[in-house]
C-alpha positions in Angstrom: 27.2 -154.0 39.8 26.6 -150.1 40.2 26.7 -150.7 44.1 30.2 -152.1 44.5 31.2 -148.8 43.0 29.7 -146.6 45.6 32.1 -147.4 48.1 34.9 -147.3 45.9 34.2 -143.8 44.8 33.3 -142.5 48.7 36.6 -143.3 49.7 37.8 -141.5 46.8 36.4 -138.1 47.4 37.1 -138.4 51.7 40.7 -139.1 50.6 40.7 -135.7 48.5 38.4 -134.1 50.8 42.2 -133.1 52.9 43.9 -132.4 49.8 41.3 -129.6 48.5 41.1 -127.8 52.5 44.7 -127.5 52.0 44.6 -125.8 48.7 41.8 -123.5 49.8 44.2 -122.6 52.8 47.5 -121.9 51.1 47.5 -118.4 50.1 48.7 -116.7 46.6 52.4 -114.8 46.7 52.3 -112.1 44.8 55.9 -111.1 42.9 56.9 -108.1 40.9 59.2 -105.1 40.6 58.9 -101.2 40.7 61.3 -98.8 38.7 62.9 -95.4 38.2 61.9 -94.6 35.1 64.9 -92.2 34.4 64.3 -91.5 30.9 60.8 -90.9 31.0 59.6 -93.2 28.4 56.8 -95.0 29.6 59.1 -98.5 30.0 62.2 -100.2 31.0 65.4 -99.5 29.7 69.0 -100.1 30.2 68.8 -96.9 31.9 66.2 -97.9 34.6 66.9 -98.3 37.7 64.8 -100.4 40.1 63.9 -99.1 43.8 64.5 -100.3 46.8 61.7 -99.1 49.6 59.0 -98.3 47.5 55.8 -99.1 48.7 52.5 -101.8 47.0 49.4 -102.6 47.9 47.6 -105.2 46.4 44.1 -103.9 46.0 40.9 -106.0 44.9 37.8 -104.8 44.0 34.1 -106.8 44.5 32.2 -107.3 41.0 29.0 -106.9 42.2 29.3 -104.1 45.3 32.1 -102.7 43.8 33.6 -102.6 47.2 37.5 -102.3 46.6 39.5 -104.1 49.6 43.1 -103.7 50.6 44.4 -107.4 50.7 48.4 -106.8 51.1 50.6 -104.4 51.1 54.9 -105.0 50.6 58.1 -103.0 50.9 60.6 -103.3 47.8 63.3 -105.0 48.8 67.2 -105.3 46.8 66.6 -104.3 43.2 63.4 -103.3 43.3 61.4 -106.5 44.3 58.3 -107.1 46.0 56.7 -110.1 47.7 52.9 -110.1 48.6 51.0 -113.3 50.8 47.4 -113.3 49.7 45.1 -115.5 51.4 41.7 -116.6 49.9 40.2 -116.8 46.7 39.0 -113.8 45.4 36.6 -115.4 42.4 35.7 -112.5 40.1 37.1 -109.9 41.8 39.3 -107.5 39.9 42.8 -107.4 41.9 45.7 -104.9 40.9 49.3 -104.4 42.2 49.4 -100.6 43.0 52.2 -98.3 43.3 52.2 -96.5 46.5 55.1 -94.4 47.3 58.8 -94.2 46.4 61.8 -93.4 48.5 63.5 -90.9 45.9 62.8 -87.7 46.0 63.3 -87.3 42.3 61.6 -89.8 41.1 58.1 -89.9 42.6 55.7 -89.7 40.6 53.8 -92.7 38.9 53.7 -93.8 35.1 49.9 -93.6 34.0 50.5 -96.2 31.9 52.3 -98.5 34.6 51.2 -97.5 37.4 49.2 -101.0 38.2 49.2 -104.2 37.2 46.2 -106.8 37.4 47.1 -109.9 39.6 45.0 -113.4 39.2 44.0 -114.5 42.7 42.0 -117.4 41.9 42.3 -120.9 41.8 39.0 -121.7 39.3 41.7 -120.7 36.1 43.0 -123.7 36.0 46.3 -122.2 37.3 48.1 -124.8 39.5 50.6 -122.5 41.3 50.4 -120.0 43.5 53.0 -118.1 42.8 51.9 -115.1 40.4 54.0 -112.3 38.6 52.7 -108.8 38.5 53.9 -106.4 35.9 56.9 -104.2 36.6 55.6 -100.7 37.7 57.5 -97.3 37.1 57.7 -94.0 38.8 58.7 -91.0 36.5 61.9 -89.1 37.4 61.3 -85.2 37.4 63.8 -84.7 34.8 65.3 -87.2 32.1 69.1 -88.2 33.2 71.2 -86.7 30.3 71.9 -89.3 27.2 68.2 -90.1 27.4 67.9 -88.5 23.8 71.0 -90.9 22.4 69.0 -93.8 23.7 65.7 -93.6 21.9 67.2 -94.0 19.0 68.6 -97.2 20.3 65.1 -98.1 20.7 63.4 -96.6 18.0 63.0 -98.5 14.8 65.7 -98.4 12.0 65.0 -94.5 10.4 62.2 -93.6 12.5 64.3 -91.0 13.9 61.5 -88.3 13.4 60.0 -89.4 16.8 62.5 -87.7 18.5 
């Protein structure tokens, strides 16, 4: 009885044999956006404004050498969007969308606090796409646009004015 199901489940796993080769080949795309953060406050507001031209890299790091490895690198395109290919797996690595460099003179340098963002490049998650989104990341403008000041209060909460 246990031998009629041999061949049954050998055809089975040559049949998906195809089906994994391709999944190992197809690479991860890599999606986000990068920002002028022209009000200096460490996220996005109505007041943002997204870059065109700024520069990414997608940069992975090795868990047990610690070796980091550039494995893309994108322009910004219309509204501040990016698209990265990534091909492989990278396991356990650590991988992170970083900023690079922006086109606007006043607005150039990078938000510590969004300044990366960690990307998933792995297919052992139980993801099925490959399509990933990155956190937005934000340069700093050198000088707050004026009105900034009217605006937190539009995102502070109700009476916490004192913040200001």
């Amino acid at each position: 009885m246990a031998r009629s199901y041999v061949p049954l489940i050998a055809v089975m796993c040559v049949s998906l044999l195809p089906l994994a080769a391709m999944a190992a080949g197809t690479p991860f795309h890599i999606e986000g956006y990068v920002y002028c953060d022209t009000c200096r406050f460490g996220f996005e507001t109505i007041a943002t404004k997204y870059i065109t031209g700024a520069k990414v890299k997608i940069v992975c790091k090795d868990s047990v050498t610690l070796k980091s490895e550039v494995v893309g690198e994108a322009v910004t395109g219309s509204r501040g969007r990016y698209r990265v290919a990534v091909k492989g797996d990278r396991q356990d690595q650590h991988c992170l969308a970083v900023l690079i460099k922006s086109p606007i003179s006043n607005c150039q340098f990078p938000d510590p606090g969004r300044n990366t963002a960690t990307v998933i490049l792995t297919r052992s998650n139980g993801a099925a796409s490959t399509r990933h989104f990155a956190n937005a990341m934000g340069f700093f403008r050198d000088q707050p646009l004026r009105g900034c000041a009217t605006l937190r209060k539009h995102y502070l909460a109700d009476g916490d004015y004192r913040a200001i």
